[in-house]
C-alpha positions in Angstrom: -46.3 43.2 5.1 -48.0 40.0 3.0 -48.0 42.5 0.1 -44.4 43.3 0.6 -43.7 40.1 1.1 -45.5 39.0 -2.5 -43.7 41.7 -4.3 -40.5 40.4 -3.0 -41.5 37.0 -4.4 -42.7 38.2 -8.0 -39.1 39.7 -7.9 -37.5 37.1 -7.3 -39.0 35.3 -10.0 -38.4 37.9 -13.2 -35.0 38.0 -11.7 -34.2 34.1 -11.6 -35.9 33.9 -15.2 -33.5 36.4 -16.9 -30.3 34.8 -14.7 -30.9 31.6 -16.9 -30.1 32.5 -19.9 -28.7 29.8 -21.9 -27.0 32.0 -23.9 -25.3 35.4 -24.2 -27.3 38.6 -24.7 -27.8 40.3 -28.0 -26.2 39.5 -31.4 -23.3 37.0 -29.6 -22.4 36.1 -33.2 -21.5 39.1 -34.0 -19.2 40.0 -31.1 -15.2 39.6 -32.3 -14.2 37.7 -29.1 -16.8 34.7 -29.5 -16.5 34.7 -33.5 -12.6 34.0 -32.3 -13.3 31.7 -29.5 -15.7 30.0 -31.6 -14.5 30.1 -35.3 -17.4 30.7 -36.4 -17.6 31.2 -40.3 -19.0 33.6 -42.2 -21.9 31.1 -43.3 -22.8 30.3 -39.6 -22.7 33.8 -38.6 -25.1 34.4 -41.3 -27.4 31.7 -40.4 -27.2 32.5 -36.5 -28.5 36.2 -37.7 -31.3 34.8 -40.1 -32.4 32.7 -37.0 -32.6 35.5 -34.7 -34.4 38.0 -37.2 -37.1 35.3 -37.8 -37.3 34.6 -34.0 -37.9 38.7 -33.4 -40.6 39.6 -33.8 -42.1 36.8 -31.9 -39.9 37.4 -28.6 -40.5 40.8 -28.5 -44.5 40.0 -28.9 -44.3 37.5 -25.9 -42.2 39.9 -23.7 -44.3 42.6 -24.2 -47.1 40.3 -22.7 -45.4 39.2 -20.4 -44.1 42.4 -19.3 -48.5 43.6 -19.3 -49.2 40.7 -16.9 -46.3 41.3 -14.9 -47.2 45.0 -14.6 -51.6 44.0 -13.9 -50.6 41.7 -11.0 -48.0 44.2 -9.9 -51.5 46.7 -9.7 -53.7 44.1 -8.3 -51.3 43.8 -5.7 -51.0 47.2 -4.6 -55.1 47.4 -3.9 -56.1 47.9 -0.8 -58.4 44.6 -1.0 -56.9 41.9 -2.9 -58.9 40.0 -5.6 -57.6 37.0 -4.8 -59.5 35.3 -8.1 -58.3 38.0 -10.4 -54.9 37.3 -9.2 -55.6 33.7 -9.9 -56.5 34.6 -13.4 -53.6 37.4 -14.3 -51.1 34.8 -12.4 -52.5 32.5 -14.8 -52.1 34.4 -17.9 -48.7 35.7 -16.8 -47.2 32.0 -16.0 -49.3 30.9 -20.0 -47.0 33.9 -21.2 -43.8 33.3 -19.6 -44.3 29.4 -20.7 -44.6 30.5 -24.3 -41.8 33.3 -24.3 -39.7 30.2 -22.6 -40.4 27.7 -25.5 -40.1 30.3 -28.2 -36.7 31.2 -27.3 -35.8 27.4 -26.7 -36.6 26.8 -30.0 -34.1 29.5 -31.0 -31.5 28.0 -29.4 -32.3 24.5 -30.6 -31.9 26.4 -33.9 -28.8 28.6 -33.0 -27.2 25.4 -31.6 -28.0 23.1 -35.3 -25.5 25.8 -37.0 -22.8 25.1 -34.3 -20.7 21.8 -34.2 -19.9 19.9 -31.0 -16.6 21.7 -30.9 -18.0 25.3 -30.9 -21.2 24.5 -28.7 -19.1 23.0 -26.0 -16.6 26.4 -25.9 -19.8 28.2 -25.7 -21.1 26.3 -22.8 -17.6 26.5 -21.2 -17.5 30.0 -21.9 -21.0 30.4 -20.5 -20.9 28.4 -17.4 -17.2 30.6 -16.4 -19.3 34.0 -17.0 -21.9 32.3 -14.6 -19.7 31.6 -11.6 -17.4 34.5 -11.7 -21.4 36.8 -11.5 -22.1 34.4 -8.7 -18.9 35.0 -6.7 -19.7 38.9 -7.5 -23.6 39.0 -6.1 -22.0 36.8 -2.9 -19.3 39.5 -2.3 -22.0 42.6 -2.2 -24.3 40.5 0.0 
């Protein structure tokens, strides 16, 4: 039951860290509804995709770890005696990981958002925060 109960928890935490995305999935700049809603040019879309290639390699290196730590507490967890230090230390190493996955893609955005004026960052935000609710009012009506 405790180890159910921890599971439930580490779930519930990968899950609330991909729900705050502060921005669209995937090459967003490239998708004909928010280069419209956004008039973006060709020079920002450019720069938004130079951004992301030299932010790449670097995300996927600190998902991946993140992912490995996720995956070693998810097998100390399932022993039948717990390690409670060598959860300590994986915990450790997973929250160092998600920390510097967290400020990696900040600093993406902070980059993303210096190519977009006030105008276009606050459509995006609007645009956002809409897509946010309206997943909200779905999760409540499956509950």
């Amino acid at each position: 039951m405790r180890r159910a109960a921890l599971l439930f928890a580490v779930g519930l935490l990968a899950a609330a860290a991909v729900s705050a995305q502060p921005l669209p999935s995937g090459k967003w700049w490239r998708r004909p509804e928010v280069v419209q809603l956004l008039n973006l040019s060709d020079e920002q879309q450019a720069r938004l995709e130079s951004i992301f290639r030299s932010a790449a390699n670097d995300l996927i290196d600190l998902k991946a770890e993140v992912d490995k730590q996720n995956i070693a507490l998810r097998g100390e967890l399932d022993q039948p005696q717990l390690d409670r230090a060598a959860i300590r230390r994986i915990s450790a190493k997973l929250n160092e990981g998600r920390g510097r996955l967290f400020e990696r893609e900040l600093m993406m955005l902070v980059d993303m958002r210096s190519v977009l004026n006030d105008a276009q960052w606050n459509r995006l935000r609007n645009q956002l925060d809409r897509l946010n609710r309206q997943q909200q009012m779905q999760r409540q009506r499956q509950k």
